[in-house]
C-alpha positions in Angstrom: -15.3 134.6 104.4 -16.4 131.7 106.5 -14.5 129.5 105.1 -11.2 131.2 105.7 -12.3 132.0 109.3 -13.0 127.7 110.1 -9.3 127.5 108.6 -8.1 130.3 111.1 -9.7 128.9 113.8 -8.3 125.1 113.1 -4.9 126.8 112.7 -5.2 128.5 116.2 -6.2 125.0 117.5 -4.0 122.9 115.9 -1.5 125.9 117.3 -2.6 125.5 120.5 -2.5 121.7 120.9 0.9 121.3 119.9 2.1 123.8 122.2 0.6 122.1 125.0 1.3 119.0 124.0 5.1 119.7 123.6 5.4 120.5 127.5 3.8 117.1 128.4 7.1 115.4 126.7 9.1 116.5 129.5 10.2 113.7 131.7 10.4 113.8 135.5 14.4 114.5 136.6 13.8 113.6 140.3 16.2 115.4 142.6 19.1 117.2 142.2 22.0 117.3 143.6 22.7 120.0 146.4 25.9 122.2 147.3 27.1 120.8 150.8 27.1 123.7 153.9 30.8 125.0 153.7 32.0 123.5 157.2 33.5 125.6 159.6 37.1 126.3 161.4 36.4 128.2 164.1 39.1 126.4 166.0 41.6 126.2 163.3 41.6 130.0 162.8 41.6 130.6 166.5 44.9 128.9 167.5 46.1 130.4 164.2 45.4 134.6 165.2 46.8 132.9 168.9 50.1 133.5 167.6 50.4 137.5 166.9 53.8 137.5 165.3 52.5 135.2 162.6 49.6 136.2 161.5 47.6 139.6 160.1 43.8 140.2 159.9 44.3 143.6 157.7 44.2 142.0 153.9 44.3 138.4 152.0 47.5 137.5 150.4 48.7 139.7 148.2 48.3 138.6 144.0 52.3 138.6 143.8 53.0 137.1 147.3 56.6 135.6 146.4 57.6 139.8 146.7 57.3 139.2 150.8 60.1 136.5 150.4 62.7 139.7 149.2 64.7 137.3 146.9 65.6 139.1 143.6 66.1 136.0 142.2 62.8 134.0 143.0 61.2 137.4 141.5 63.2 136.6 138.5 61.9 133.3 137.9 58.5 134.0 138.7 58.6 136.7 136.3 60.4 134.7 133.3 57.7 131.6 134.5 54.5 133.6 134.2 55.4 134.6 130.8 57.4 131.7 128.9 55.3 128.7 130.8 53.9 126.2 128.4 51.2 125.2 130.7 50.1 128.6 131.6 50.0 129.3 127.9 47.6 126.6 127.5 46.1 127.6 130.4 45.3 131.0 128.3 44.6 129.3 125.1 41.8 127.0 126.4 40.5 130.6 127.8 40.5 132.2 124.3 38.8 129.5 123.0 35.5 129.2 125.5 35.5 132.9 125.1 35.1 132.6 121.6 32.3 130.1 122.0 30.9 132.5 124.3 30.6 135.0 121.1 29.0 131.7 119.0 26.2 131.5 121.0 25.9 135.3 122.1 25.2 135.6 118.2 22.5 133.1 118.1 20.4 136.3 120.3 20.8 138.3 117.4 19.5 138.2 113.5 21.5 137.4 111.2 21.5 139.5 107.7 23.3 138.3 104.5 23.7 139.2 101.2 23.8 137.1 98.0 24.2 137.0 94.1 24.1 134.1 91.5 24.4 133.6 87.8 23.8 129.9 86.5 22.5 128.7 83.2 20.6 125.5 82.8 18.9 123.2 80.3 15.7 121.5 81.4 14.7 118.0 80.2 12.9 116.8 77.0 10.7 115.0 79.3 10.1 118.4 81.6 7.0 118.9 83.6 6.5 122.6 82.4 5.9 121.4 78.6 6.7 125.2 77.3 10.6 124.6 78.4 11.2 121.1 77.7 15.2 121.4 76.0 15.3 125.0 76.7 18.3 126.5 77.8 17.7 129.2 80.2 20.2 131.8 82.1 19.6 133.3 85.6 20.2 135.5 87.7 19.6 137.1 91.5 20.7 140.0 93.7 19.4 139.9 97.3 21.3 142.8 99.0 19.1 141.9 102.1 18.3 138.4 103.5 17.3 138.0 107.1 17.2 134.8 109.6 16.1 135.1 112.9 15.3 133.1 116.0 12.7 134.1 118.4 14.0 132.8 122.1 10.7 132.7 123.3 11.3 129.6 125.8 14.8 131.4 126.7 16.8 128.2 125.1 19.5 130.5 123.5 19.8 132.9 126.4 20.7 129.7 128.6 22.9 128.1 126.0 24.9 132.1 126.2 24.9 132.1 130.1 26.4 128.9 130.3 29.1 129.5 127.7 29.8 132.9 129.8 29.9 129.9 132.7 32.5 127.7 131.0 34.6 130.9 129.9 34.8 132.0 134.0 35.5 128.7 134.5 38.2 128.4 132.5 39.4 132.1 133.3 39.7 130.7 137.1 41.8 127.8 135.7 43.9 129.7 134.1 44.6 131.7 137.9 44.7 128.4 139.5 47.5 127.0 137.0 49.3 130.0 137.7 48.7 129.5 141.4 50.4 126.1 141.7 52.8 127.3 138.9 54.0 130.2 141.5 53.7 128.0 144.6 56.0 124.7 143.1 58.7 127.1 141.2 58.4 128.7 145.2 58.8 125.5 147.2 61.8 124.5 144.6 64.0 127.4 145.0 63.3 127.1 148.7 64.8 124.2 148.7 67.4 124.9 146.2 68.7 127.8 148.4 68.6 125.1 151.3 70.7 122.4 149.5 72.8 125.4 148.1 73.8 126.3 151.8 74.2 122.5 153.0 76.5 121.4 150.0 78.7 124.1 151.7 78.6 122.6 155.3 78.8 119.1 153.6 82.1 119.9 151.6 83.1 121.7 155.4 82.0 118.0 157.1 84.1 116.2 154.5 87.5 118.3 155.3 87.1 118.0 158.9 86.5 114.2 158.6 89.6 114.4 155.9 91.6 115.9 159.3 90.1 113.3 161.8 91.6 110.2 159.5 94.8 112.1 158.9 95.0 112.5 162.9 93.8 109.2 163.8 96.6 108.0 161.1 99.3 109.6 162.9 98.3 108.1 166.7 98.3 104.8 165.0 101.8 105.7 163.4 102.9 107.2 166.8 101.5 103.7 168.5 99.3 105.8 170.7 95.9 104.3 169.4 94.4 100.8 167.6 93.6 100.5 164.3 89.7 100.9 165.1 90.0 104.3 165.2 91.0 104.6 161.7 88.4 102.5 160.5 85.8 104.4 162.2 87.6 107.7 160.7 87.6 106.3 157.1 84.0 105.2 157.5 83.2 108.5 158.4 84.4 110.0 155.9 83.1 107.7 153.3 79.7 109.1 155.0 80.6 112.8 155.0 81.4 112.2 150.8 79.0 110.3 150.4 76.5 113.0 152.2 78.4 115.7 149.6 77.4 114.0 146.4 73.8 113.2 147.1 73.2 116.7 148.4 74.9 118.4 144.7 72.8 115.7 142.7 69.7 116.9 144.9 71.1 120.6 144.3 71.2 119.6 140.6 67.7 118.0 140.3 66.0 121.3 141.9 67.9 123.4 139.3 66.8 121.3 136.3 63.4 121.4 137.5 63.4 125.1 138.0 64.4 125.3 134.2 61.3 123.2 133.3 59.0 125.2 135.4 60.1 128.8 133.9 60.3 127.1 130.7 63.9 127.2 129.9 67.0 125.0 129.0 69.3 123.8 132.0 71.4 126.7 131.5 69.5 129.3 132.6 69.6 127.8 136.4 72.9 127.4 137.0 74.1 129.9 138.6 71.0 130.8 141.0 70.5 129.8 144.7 73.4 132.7 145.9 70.9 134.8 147.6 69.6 134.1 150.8 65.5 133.9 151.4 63.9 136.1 154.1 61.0 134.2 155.5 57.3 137.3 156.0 56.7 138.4 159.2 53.2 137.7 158.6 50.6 135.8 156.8 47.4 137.2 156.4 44.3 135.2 157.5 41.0 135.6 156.8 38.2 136.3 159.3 35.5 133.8 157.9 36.9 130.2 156.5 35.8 128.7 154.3 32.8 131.2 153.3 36.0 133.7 152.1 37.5 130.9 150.2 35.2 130.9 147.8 35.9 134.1 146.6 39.4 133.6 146.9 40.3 129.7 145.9 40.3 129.4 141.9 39.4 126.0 142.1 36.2 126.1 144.0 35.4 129.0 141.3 35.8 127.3 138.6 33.6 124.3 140.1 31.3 126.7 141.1 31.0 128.5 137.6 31.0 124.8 135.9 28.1 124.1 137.6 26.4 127.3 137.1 26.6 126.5 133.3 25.8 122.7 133.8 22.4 124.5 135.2 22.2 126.5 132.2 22.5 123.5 129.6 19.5 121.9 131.2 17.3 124.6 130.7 18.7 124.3 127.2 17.7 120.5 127.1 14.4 121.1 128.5 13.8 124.1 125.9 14.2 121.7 123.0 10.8 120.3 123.8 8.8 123.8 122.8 8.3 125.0 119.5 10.6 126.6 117.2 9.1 129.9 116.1 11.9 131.6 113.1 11.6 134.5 110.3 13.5 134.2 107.0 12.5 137.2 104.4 14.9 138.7 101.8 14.5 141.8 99.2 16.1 141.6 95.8 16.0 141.5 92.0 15.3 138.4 90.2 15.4 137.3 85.8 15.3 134.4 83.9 16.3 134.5 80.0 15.9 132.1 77.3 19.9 131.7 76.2 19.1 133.4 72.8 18.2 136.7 74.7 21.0 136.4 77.7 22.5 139.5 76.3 19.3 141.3 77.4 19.4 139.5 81.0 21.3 142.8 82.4 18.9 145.7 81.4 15.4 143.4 82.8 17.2 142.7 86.2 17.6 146.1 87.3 14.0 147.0 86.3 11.4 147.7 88.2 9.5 144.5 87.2 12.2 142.3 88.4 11.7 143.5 92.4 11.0 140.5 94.4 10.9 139.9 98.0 9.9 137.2 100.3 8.6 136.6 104.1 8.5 133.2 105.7 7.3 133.2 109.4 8.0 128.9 110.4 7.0 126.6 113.2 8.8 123.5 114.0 7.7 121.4 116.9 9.4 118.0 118.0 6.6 115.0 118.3 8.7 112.2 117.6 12.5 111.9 118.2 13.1 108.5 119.2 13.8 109.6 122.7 17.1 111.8 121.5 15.4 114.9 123.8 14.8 113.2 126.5 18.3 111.5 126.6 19.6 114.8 126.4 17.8 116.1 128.9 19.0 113.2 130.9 23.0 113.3 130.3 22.3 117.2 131.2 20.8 116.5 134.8 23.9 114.3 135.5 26.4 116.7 134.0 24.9 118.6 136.6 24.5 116.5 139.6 28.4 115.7 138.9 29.7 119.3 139.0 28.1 120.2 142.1 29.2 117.2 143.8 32.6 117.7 142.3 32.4 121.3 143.8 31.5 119.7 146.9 34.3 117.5 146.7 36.9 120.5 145.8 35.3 122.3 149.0 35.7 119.8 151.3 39.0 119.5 149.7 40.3 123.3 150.0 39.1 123.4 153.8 41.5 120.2 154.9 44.0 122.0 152.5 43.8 124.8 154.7 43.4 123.0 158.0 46.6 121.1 157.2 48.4 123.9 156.5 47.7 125.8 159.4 49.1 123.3 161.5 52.0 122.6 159.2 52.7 126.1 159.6 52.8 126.1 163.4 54.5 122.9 163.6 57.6 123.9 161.6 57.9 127.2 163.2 58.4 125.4 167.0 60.6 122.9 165.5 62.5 125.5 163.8 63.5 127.4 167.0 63.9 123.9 169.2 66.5 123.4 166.5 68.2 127.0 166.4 68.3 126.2 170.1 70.0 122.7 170.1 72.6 124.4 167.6 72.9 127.4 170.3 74.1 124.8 172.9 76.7 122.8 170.4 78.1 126.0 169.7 78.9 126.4 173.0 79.9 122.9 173.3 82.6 124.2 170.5 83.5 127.0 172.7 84.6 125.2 175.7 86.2 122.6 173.4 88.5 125.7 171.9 89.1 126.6 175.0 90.4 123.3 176.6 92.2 122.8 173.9 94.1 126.3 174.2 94.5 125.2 177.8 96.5 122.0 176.9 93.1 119.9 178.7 92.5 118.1 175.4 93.2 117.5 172.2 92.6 118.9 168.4 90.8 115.9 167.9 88.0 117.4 170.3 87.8 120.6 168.9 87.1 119.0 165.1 84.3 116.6 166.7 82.6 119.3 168.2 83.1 121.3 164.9 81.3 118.7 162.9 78.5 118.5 165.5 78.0 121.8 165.0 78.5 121.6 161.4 75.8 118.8 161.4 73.3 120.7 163.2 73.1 123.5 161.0 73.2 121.3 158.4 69.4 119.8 159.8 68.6 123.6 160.3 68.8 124.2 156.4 66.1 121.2 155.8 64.2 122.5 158.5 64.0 126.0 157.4 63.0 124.9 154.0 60.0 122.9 155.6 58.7 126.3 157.0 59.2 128.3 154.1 56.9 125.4 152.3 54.3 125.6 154.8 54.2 128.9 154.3 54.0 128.8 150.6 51.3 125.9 150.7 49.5 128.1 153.1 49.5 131.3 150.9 47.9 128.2 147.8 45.5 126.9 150.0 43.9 130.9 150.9 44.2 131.3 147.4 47.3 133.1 146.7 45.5 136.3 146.2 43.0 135.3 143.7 39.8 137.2 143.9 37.0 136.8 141.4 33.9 138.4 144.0 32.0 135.0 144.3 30.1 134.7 147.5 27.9 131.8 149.2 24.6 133.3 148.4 24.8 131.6 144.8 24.9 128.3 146.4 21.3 127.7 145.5 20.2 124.2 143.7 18.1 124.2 140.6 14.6 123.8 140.6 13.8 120.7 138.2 
């Protein structure tokens, strides 16, 4: 009775020493890395909201903000896009598969319970240790209808390997909205200007008959002997420049159509015949009250960084767990016979007796003393992985804030140019007016009337590319606030880790 109480006690000692000893293997990290203070644009969103008729205050942009633009046809290929993309099929694939790795480890929280049966026949050696069976041959056999293997996470080392596969699998579910984000916003910005060159081949084929006039005209003064020949050269010239201003504008018009095709993930065909509908630029755009706290919760990039370092977090205190003790159970309930081969035809009726009951428990302890430093490099390339995703979501912070910046004043910008244009082309338009009207007074020629024409022609011509520059500062404002992503984040998770 002594005796077995001195072995209890050594076992509690020995016990005890190696679980304070493991802690002591755990090497110094030094510090971590910190999330930067999000920065603020107080000034940005103030001469934003200092134009009324551009912006709202009510909501963030809506999930399907093309819809505002009222073009059937861009709803069309957002539609066919979202669901015959290759890369936003990816996208979802690489989202299946970190939430399936989720499940992995999620299972490593819970026992695991099997089942097993075997039949095998043997023959053991002349030269066999157990004397009584040397050239025997013997058949076996074993049902275990129960088997158990299980875990205990007493250091919390598979709870943090789960939380940061949940981590990865958010972070992947915000790539997957932010592929579909700048999916969305370039097939936008290419029909935009699709739609633009659609419009200006017209005014380039009108250029290219009115310069096709202005050489016929000059032809006939030089014919007539009223003018030089210079005026026909100039003519020709100019409507070498008018052609050539036709040809690169349809091979532009066809470039934007072929890419459309790639983007919805069709053949050329299914472009061909888009770009008749005109685009109606929103009223508004809503703006946030708070940047770039809001963008956070509304930017699928900075929450994926976010959620990526989350789980970088997790996987150290996986790394560190690997120093402590490993404390499992194994056990199993079954039946269990062995037979000489001479009585195998008896194996049957002895296995499902009472005396062939066996059962098993085996409680085990497994503590890492000497690894070769294996632990402590993992717990090393762990602390970087972490120190690099929260300066990479520093970096993609930074990032999203001069995004937004610069498309504020992108946004602004385009709008005045827009209407100092749509004013110029007001006054050549008038210009044309009084031009008809000399000319209907006898004051001057056709020739004036077709100059002024083109001029006008021209201008609207600048007024297409113009347009399209506002309609893709709108869109690359609607990307940088996020497109209507929303995923409930908030700054209050900032936090570092304690190491």
């Amino acid at each position: 009775m002594r005796r077995g109480t001195i072995h209890r006690r050594l076992f509690a000692g020995l016990g005890t020493l190696c679980l304070t000893g493991g802690c002591a293997w755990i090497p110094s990290g030094g510090e971590r890395a910190e999330f930067v203070q999000t920065p603020g644009m107080t000034q940005k969103l103030s001469e934003a909201r200092g134009e009324e008729s551009l912006t709202a205050r009510l909501s963030w942009p809506e999930n399907r903000w093309w819809l505002q633009f009222g073009s059937s046809e861009l709803n069309y290929l957002m539609d066919t896009a979202l669901k015959d993309n290759p890369g936003l099929k990816a996208a979802a694939a690489r989202l299946r598969e970190a939430e399936g790795f989720a499940r992995v480890e999620g299972a490593r929280l819970l026992p695991f319970l099997d089942a097993e049966a075997e039949v095998a026949t043997a023959r053991f050696s002349e030269y066999s240790v157990n004397v009584a069976l040397r050239g025997a041959h013997t058949v076996s056999a074993l049902i275990n209808p129960f088997g158990l293997r299980y875990e205990f996470d007493f250091w919390g080392k598979n709870r943090a390997a789960l939380e940061a596969a949940l981590g990865e699998a958010a972070a992947e579910e915000a790539e997957q909205a932010k592929v579909r984000l700048q999916l969305t916003a370039a097939i936008a910005r290419c029909y935009f200007r699709g739609v633009a060159l659609r419009q200006q081949l017209d005014l380039a084929e009108e250029m290219v008959d009115l310069r096709r006039q202005l050489l016929e005209l000059a032809k006939t003064r030089y014919a007539l002997g009223l003018d030089s020949a210079d005026p026909v050269k100039l003519a020709e010239t100019e409507l070498q420049t008018a052609s050539k201003r036709h040809a690169v504008t349809r091979d532009y018009l066809d470039l934007q159509r072929n890419l459309l095709a790639r983007l919805i993930g069709r053949g050329p065909d299914a472009t061909q015949n888009l770009f008749n509908r005109s685009v109606s630029p929103p009223q508004r755009i809503p703006l946030p009250e708070k940047l770039p706290l809001e963008l956070l919760a509304h930017r699928p990039d900075l929450a994926a960084a976010l959620h990526r370092a989350e789980a970088a977090a997790q996987r150290i205190k996986v790394a560190k767990a690997s120093f402590y003790p490993t404390v499992d159970l194994t056990a199993f309930v079954g039946l269990n016979a062995l037979r000489m081969t001479k009585g195998a035809s008896s194996l049957a009726n002895i296995l499902f007796s009472g005396n062939s009951f066996a059962y098993g428990v085996a409680p085990g302890l497994r503590l890492p003393i000497f690894e070769g430093g294996r632990l402590r490099g993992q717990l090393s390339v762990q602390r970087a992985e972490y120190d690099e995703a929260v300066e990479l979501y520093n970096k993609t912070l930074l990032q999203a804030v001069q995004e937004v910046a610069d498309s504020l004043s992108n946004w602004r910008d385009t709008r005045t140019i827009v209407e100092a244009q749509n004013r110029l082309l007001a006054s050549q338009r008038e210009a044309l007016d009084l031009a008809q009207e000399r000319h209907r007074s006898g004051l001057d020629d056709r020739r004036g009337v077709l100059a002024r024409r083109h001029s006008v022609l021209d201008h609207e011509y600048t007024l297409k590319t113009l347009e399209t520059d506002q309609y893709v500062a709108m869109t690359d404002l609607i990307e940088a606030l996020g497109g209507g992503y929303s995923n409930g984040l908030d700054a209050t998770r900032l936090r570092p880790i304690s190491d």
